[in-house]
Phi, psi and omega in degrees: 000145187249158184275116188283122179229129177229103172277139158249129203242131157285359198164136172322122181287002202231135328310150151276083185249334140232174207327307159340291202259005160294309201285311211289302178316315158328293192303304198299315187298297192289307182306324187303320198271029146182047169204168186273142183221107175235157193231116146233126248222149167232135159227132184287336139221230202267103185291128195292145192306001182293291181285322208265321156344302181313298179290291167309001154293324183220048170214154195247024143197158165222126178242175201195071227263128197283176158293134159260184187223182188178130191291178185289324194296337167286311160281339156295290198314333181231354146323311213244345102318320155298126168296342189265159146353139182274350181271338154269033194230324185317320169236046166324127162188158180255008153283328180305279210327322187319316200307295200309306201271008158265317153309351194257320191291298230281303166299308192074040198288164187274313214218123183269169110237115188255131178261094185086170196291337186286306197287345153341302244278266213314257198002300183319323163258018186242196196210076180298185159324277174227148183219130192250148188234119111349063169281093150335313168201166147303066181329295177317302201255005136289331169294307171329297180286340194274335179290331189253000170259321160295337215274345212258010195225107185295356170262329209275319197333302195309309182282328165279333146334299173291317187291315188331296205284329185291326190271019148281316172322297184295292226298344214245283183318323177285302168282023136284299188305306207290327141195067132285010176259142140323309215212137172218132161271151187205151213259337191182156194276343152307354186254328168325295172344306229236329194266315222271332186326303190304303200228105193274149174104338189300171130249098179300143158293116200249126183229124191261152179295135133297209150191135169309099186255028138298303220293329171252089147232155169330147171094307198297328168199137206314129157297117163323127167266115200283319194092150180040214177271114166246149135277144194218141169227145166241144197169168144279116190272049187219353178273150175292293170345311204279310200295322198274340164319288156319308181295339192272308182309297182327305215247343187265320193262326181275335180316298188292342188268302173333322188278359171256358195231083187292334187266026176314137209218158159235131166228133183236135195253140173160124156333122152065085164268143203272144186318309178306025181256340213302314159343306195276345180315307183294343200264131151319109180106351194230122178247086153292107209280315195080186176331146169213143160300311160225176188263314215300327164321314192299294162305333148292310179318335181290171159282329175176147204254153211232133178201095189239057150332075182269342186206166181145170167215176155082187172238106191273130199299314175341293204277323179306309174330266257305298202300334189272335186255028174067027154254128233273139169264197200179118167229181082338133184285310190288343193275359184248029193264169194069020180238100184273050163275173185248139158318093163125001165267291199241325160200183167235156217245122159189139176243016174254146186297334187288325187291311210279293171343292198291329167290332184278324180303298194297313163312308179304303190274325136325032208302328165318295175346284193304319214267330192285319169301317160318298176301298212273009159304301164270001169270338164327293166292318184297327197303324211253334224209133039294131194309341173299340194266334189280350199257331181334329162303290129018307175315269196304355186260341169290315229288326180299000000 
């Protein structure tokens, strides 16, 4: 019997470009190719005959809800007032619920999936069939870190503030949303973890992010040619993880690989890099690209990609490309976390800026190295992370 699933999206899962809407799209594709798959969506603006084409390829309905917004004096006001979460208020709106609540008479779905937390706040007072909750991260404890990583930069005060008062916040919110779902999905089994903390008793289902390992492989597209030794880091550079990343790489680590490798280069390729980047414009040796249509040029290109990671959660799609496209990394153990790769295998590992250096080195001047870290980088991932594979667990919980 096939199974009715009304996926809720925060944002058009089409184009898949980033981590959301990579993951939302995904999910939607492989549940399409043996269930009814209908979708209602906020879109920030008028979605292109492209994106709808796309979405109407593998969904038999689509709605289509605007973003609402809210100002900055509005989200201080319930920073500092609201018992609830700012992630739960970002897209508060009552067109959605109207949508939500025609679509629930119209589908009859058998199966809610709601993606990420934010699309909780209505879902959460309504009573579907059943309700699958898509936890994206650990909320609480991404905030939790992100709070004990600002707290420790006296410029920072503000932004540590807030996540302090948001991962108190989340945990209550959070451990609600968790169980009122039938079912919660988790990105990794640390985030598995960190939700059983939360809510004793759940068992999260761990359906880890993935990657098109067609779409991303050796080969698919010529490499840029970058000059020297480049280094690539990719993201959105308007998220804090990636910026406090970036910056930690910039001002700690490129310095010592510059003083043995002088034509040594960064290139951090990602949309709307955030003002505290501005700094690096000046820095030698350092390219903020902003948009790009694709990453993948970029990433063949490098000598090698860089995930210098201080906070964060979930499993990152970023470092799953590098690895489908056969390229050798440097991570940080949180930027590999949810990845059971092996250090000196499949990739290399260091968190002090001298250790991330002499490895990022050890890759430039060593190129068998680099190439050998490459293959098993990527046989790693087809093995392991091709989205057919990640979602398979996934499988018997529609069909039931």
């Amino acid at each position: 019997m096939t199974t009715r699933i009304l996926f809720l999206t925060p944002q058009l899962p089409f184009p898949p470009q980033q981590g959301t809407a990579i993951r939302n799209w995904n999910l939607m594709v492989q549940a399409a190719a043996r269930n009814e798959v209908h979708l209602l969506s906020f879109s920030d603006g008028e979605p292109s005959p492209e994106q709808l084409a796309a979405v109407n390829s593998i969904c038999a309905s689509v709605r289509i809800v605007p973003t609402p917004s809210r100002t900055p004096m509005q989200r201080l006001s319930t920073t500092l007032f609201s018992p609830q979460p700012d992630l739960a208020l970002r897209l508060r709106s009552s067109a959605f619920k109207q949508e939500l609540v025609q679509a629930l008479a119209a589908v009859k779905p058998d199966l809610l999936q709601v993606e990420g937390l934010e699309m909780a706040t209505e879902v959460a007072e309504t009573a579907p069939a059943r309700l699958l909750y898509d936890a994206h991260n650990a909320e609480y404890l991404l905030q939790k870190r992100m709070s004990v990583a600002d707290a420790a930069h006296l410029r920072r005060w503000p932004g540590a503030l807030y996540s302090f008062l948001q991962w108190r916040k989340l945990r209550a919110y959070e451990a609600r949303v968790c169980q009122r779902a039938h079912h919660v999905l988790a990105c990794s089994p640390l985030d598995a973890a960190a939700l059983r903390e939360i809510s004793p008793g759940l068992e999260p289902l761990v359906v880890p992010n993935g990657v098109d390992c067609e779409q991303y492989r050796p080969g698919v597209v010529p490499p840029l040619e970058l000059g020297g030794q480049a280094l690539v880091f990719t993201g959105k550079m308007d998220f804090r993880p990636n910026v406090d990343a970036v910056l930690w790489f910039a001002n700690a680590v490129l310095p010592l690989v510059r003083a043995r490798a002088p034509e040594t280069k960064l290139y951090v390729v990602g949309k709307n890099p955030h003002p505290r980047l501005d700094s690096l414009r000046r820095v030698e040796g350092v390219t903020l690209t902003g948009y790009v249509e694709d990453v993948r040029p970029y990433i063949a290109g490098a000598s090698a990609y860089v995930v210098p990671l201080q906070s964060g959660g979930g499993t990152r799609l970023k470092v799953l490309e590098a690895m489908a496209m056969g390229q050798a990394l440097v991570t940080t153990t949180l930027g590999g976390e949810g990845i059971d790769a092996q250090s000196g295998r499949d990739w290399l590992v260091a968190d002090s800026p001298a250790a991330f250096a002499e490895q990022v080195l050890s890759l430039l001047t060593d190129r068998a190295l680099a190439g050998r870290l490459g293959l098993a980088a990527r046989e790693f991932v087809a093995a392991h992370f091709d989205w057919h594979i990640v979602t398979k667990p996934l499988m018997p919980l529609y069909d039931s």
